[in-house]
C-alpha positions as CSV (number, residue, x, y, z in Angstrom):
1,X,41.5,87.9,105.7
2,X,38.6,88.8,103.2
3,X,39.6,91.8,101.0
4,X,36.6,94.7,100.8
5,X,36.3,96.9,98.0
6,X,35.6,96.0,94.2
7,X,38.5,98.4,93.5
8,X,40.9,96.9,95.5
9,X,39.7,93.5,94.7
10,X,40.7,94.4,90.9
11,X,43.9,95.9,92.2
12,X,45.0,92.3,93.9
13,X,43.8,90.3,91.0
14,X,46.0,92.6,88.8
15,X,48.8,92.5,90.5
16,X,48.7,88.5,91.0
17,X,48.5,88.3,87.1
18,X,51.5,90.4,86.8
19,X,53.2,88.0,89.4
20,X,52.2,85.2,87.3
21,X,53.3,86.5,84.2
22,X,56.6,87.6,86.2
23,X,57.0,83.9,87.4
24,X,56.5,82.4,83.8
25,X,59.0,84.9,82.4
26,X,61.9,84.1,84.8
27,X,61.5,80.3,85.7
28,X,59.4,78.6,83.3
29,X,61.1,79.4,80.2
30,X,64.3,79.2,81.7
31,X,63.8,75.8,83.4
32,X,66.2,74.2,85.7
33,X,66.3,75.5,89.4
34,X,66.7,78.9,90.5
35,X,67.1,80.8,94.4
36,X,64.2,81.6,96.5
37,X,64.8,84.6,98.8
38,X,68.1,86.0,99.3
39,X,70.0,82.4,99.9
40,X,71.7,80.8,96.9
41,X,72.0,76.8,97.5
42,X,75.1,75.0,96.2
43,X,75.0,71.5,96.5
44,X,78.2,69.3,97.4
45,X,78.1,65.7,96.4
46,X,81.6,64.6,98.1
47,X,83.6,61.7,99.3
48,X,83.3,61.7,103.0
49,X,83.6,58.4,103.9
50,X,84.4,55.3,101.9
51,X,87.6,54.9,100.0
52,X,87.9,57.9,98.4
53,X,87.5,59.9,102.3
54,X,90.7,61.3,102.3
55,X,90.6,63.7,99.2
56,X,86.8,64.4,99.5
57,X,87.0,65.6,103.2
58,X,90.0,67.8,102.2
59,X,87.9,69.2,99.4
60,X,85.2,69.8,101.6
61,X,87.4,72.3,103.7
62,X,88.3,74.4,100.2
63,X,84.5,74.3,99.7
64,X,83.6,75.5,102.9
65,X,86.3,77.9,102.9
66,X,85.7,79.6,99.8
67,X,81.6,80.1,100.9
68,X,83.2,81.7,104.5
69,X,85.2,84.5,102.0
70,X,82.1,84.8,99.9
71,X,79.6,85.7,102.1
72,X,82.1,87.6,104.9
73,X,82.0,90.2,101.8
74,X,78.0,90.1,101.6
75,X,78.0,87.3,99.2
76,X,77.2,87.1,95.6
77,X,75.2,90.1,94.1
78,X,72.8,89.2,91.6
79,X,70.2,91.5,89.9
80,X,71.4,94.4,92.3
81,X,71.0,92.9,95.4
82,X,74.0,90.9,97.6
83,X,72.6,87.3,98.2
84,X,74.4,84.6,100.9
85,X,75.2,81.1,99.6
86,X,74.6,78.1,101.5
87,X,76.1,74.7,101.0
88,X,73.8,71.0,101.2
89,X,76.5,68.9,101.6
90,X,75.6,65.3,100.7
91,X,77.8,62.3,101.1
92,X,78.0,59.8,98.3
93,X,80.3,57.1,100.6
94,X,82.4,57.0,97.8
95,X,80.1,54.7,95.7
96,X,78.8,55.4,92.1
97,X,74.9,54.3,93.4
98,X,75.0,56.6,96.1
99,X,76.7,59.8,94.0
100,X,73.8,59.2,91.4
101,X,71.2,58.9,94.1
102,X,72.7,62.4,96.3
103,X,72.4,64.0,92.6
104,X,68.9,63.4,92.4
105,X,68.1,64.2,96.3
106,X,70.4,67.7,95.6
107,X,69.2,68.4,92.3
108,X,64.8,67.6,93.0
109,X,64.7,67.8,96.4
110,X,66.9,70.6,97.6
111,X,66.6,72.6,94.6
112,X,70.6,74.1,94.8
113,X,71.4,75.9,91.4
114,X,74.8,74.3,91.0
115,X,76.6,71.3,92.4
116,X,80.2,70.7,93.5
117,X,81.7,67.1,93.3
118,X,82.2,64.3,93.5
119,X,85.6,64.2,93.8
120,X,86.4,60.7,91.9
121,X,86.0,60.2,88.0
122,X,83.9,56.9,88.8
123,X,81.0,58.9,91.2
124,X,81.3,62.0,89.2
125,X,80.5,60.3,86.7
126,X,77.5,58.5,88.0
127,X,75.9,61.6,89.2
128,X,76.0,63.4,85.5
129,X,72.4,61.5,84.3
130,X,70.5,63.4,86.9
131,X,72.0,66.5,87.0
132,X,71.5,66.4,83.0
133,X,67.8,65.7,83.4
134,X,67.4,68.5,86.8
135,X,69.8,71.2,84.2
136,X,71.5,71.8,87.2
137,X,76.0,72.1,86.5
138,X,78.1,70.1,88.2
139,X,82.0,71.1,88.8
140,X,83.9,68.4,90.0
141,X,87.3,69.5,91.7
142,X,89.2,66.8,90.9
143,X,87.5,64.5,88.1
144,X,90.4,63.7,86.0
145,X,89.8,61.0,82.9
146,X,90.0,62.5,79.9
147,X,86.0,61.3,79.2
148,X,84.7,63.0,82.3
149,X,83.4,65.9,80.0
150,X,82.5,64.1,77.0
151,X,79.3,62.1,75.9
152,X,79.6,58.5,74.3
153,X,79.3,60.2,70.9
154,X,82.4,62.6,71.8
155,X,80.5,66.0,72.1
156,X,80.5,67.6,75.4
157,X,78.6,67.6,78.5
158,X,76.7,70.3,78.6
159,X,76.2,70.3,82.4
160,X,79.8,68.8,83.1
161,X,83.0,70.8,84.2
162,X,86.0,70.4,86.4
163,X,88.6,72.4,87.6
164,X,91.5,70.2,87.4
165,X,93.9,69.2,84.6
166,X,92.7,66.2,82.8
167,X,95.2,63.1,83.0
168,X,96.4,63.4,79.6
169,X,98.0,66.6,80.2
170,X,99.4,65.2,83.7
171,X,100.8,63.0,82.4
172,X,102.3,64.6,79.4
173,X,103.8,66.9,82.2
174,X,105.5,64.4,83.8
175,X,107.3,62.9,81.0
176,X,108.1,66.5,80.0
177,X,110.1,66.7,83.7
178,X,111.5,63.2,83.0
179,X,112.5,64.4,80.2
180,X,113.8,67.7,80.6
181,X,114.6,67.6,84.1
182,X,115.3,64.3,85.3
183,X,117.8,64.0,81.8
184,X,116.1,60.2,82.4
185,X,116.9,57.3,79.4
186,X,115.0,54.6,80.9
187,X,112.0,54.3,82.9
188,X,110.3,51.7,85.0
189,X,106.2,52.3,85.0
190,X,104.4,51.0,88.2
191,X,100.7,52.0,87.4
192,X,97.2,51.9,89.7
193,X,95.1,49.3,86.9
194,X,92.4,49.4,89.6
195,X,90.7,52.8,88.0
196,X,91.2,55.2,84.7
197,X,93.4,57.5,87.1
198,X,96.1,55.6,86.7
199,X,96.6,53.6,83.2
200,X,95.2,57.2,81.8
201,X,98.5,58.9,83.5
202,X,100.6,55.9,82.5
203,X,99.1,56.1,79.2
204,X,99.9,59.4,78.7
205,X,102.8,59.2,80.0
206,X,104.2,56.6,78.3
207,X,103.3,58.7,74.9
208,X,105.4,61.9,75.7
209,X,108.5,60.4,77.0
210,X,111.5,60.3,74.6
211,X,113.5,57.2,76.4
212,X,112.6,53.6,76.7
213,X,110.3,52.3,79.0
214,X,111.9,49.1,80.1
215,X,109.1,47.5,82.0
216,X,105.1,48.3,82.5
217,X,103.9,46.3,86.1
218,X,100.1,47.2,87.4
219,X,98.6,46.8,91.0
220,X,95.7,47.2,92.5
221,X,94.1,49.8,94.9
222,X,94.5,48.2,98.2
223,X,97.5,46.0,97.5
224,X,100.3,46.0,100.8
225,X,103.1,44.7,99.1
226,X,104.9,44.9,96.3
227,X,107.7,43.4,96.6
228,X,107.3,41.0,93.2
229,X,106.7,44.6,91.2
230,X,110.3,46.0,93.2
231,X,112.1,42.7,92.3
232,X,111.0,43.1,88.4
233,X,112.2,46.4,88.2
234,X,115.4,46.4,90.1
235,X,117.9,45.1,87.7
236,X,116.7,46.7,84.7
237,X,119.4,50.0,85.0
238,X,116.2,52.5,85.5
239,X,116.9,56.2,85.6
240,X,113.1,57.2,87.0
241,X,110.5,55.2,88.2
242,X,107.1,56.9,87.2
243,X,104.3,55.5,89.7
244,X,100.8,57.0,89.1
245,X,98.3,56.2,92.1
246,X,97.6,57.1,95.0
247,X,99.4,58.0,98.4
248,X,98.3,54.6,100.2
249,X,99.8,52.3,98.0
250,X,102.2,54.8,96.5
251,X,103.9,55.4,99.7
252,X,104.5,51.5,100.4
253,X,106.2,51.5,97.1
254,X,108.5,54.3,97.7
255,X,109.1,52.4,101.3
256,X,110.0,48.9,99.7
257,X,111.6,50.3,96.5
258,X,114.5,52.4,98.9
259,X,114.8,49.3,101.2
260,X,115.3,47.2,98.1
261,X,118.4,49.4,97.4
262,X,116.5,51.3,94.5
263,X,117.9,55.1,94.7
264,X,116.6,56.4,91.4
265,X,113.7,59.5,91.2
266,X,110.5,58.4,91.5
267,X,107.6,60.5,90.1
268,X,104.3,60.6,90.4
269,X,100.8,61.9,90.3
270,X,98.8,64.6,92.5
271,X,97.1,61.4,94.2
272,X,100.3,61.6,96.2
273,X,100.1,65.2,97.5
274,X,98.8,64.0,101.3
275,X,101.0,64.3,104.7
276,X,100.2,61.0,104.6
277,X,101.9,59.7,102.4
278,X,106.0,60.5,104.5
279,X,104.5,59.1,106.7
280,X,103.8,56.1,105.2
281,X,106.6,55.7,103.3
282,X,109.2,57.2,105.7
283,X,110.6,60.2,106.2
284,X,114.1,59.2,105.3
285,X,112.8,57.5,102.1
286,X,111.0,59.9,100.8
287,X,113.7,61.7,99.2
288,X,114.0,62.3,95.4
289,X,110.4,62.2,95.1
290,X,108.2,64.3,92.4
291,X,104.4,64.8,92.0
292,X,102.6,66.4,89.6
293,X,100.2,69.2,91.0
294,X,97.9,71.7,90.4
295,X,98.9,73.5,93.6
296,X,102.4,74.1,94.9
297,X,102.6,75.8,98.3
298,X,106.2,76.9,96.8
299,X,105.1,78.3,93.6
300,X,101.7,79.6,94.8
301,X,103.5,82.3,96.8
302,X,103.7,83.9,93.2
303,X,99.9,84.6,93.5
304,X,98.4,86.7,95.6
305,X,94.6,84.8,96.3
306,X,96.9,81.6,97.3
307,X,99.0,83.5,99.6
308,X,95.8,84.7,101.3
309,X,93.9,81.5,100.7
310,X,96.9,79.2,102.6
311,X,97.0,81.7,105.3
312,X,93.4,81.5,105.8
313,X,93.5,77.6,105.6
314,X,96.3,77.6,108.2
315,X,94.4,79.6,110.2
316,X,91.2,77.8,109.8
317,X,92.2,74.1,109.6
318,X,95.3,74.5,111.5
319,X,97.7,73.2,108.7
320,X,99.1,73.6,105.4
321,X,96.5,74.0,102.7
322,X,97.0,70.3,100.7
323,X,96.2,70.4,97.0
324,X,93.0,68.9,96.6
325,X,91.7,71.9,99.4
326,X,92.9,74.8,96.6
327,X,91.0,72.8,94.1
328,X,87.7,72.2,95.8
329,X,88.0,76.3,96.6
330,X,88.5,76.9,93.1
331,X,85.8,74.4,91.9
332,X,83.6,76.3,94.4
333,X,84.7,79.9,92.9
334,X,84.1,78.9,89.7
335,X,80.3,78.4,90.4
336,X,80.1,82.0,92.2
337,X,82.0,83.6,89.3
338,X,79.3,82.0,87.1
339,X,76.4,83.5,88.7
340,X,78.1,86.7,89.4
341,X,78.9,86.9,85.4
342,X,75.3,85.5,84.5
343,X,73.8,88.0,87.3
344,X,71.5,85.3,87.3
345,X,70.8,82.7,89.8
346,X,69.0,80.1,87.3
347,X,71.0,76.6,86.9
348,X,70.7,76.8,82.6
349,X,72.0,80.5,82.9
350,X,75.1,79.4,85.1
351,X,75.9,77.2,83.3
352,X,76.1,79.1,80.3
353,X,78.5,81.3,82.5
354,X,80.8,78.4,83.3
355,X,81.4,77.6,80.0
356,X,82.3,81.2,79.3
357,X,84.9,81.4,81.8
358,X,88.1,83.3,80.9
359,X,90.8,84.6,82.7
360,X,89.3,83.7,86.4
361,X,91.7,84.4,89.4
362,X,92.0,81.3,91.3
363,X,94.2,79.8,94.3
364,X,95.6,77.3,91.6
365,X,96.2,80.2,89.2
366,X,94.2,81.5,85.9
367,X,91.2,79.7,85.1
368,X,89.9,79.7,81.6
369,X,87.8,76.8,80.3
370,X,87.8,75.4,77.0
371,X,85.3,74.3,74.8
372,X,85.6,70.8,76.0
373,X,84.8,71.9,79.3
374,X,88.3,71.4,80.8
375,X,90.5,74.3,83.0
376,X,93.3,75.7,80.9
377,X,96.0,75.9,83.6
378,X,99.5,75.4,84.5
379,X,100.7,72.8,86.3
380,X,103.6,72.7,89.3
381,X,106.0,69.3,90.3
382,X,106.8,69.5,93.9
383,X,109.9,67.5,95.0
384,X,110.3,65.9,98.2
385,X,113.4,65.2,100.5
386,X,113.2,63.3,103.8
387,X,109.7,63.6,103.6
388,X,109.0,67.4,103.1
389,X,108.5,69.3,100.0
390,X,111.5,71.2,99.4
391,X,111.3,72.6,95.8
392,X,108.4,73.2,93.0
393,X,108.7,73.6,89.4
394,X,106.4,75.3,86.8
395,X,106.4,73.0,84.1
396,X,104.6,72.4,80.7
């Protein structure tokens, strides 16, 4: 269409310098990536398949949960106006290559202003380069080595958060139960070597526990049987056995160790808080079991958005709402609560927000991160008999 007029020809060119100077002022000095239209993109780089499937398709659920409650109330409203989020969900097949890679495709490509995941140290990890070099945050929901947020020179990662408990203070809250609760002398350690996640727990724990630790034996992710581990434990007159890992090898240990005649508490690490893992073990067996957890069903009915975030899981999902679920809602809450405060849609100004946040209401309790990037929270140990969780304790 050819525009008539000398007037109005003036006019246009006038008002596409403003726009130009408009543009300049709000996304070139700013940098990073920021929303077109009225849809804000959050990209998820998760576990969907591979090894780590499990835990990444439950934290897919919390993430896809907590976009439902945020746009069923309009969505996020930024410079006066309510805009609707939208999720690119990526899968990084649990491998380090292929988390780096979906951080560059989500980051460049897609253009989302914030990413959540991955959901394992290792790929989290991996992806931090390129969302560094895009400025675009990433909160992982489950990221636990006490590195994760650091760079090699031990300042922070600026574009790094997470919104679980790092493993030093997991395990310092499990020795704390051993110690306090459990009255325990002497303790057996059975520790995942396979990944930091477990000789960081077992590091930490073995630093805050009072009594002796009579014997240290490692495996590996994958392992079936551990029957040599059972046999060097057995006669060594343990009062716990602390046995950071995961729920598929954990819950063959917890089968063999009360078949072996072994009755003493075992205690663990959230990487055990799946269904899966009764069933795996046994029903029956699993009794006088503890985990450490960010999210107790039992003590969450103390907070009002967890009661109405587990009813709307149930409802959803058609089961109870497992612990890495609350934690990839929060993780996803975090980001909106960041834009919200920033009232800005740009990835450099989010992040600024994220690193502010204080006092946030989430499923898993009150979020306030620290300077080093980490959630300052609370955390819960839930105790199992005959294979269901029968009690939970606040513990710190």
């Amino acid at each position: 269409m050819r525009i008539k007029g000398k007037k109005t020809g003036i006019a246009v060119m006038m008002a596409a310098m403003t726009m130009m100077a408009a543009g300049c002022s709000a996304t070139g000095s700013q940098k990073g990536n920021s929303a077109s239209g009225n849809t804000i993109k959050i990209g998820v780089n998760m576990e969907l398949s591979g090894a780590a499937a499990g835990y990444g398709q439950q934290e897919e659920n919390g993430i896809k949960l907590a976009v439902h409650d945020i746009n069923k109330n309009g969505g996020i409203k930024v410079n006066g106006k309510k805009m609707k989020v939208k999720i690119v969900t990526r899968d990084n097949k649990t491998s380090t290559s292929t988390a780096a890679s979906v951080a560059s495709q989500l980051t460049n490509k897609d253009k989302v202003v914030a990413t959540v995941g991955p959901a394992t140290t290792n790929a989290a990890t991996a992806a931090i380069p390129n969302q560094t070099k895009a400025q675009v945050p990433l909160v992982s929901p489950t990221a636990a080595d006490p590195d994760f947020t650091k760079t090699k020179n031990g300042g922070v990662q600026k574009y790094v958060f997470r919104a679980q408990a790092q493993n030093n203070y997991q395990g310092q809250v499990a020795a704390n139960f051993a110690n306090d609760h459990l009255k325990a002398k002497r303790v057996a350690v059975l520790a995942d070597n396979s990944s930091d996640y477990g000789t960081g727990l077992a590091k930490a724990f073995k630093k805050n526990f009072k009594g002796t630790i009579v014997s240290t034996q490692y495996f590996q992710e994958g392992d079936k049987d551990f029957s040599s581990l059972i046999t060097a434990i057995k006669n060594k007159k343990i009062d716990a056995i602390y046995v950071p890992g995961y729920y598929s090898e954990v819950g063959v240990i917890i089968k063999e160790a009360r078949e072996a005649g072994i009755t003493a508490p075992i205690v663990g690490s959230g990487g055990m808080a799946d269904p899966k893992l009764a069933k795996i073990a046994g029903a029956s067996n699993a009794t006088n079991v503890y985990y450490t957890t960010p999210f107790s069903t039992i003590t969450a009915e103390k907070n009002a958005e967890a009661r109405k975030f587990m009813k709307e899981y149930k409802a959803k999902y058609g089961q109870t709402a497992p612990t890495y679920s609350a934690l990839g809602y929060d993780a996803t809450m975090m980001v909106a609560n960041a834009i919200k405060k920033a009232d800005s849609t740009n990835s450099n100004k989010i992040t600024d927000a994220l690193a502010k946040t204080k006092n946030m209401k989430g499923v898993t309790g009150t979020i306030t991160v620290n300077k080093h990037h980490d959630p300052q929270m609370k955390m819960s140990v839930e105790q199992m008999t005959n294979g269901k969780v029968v009690a939970g304790y606040t513990v710190k």
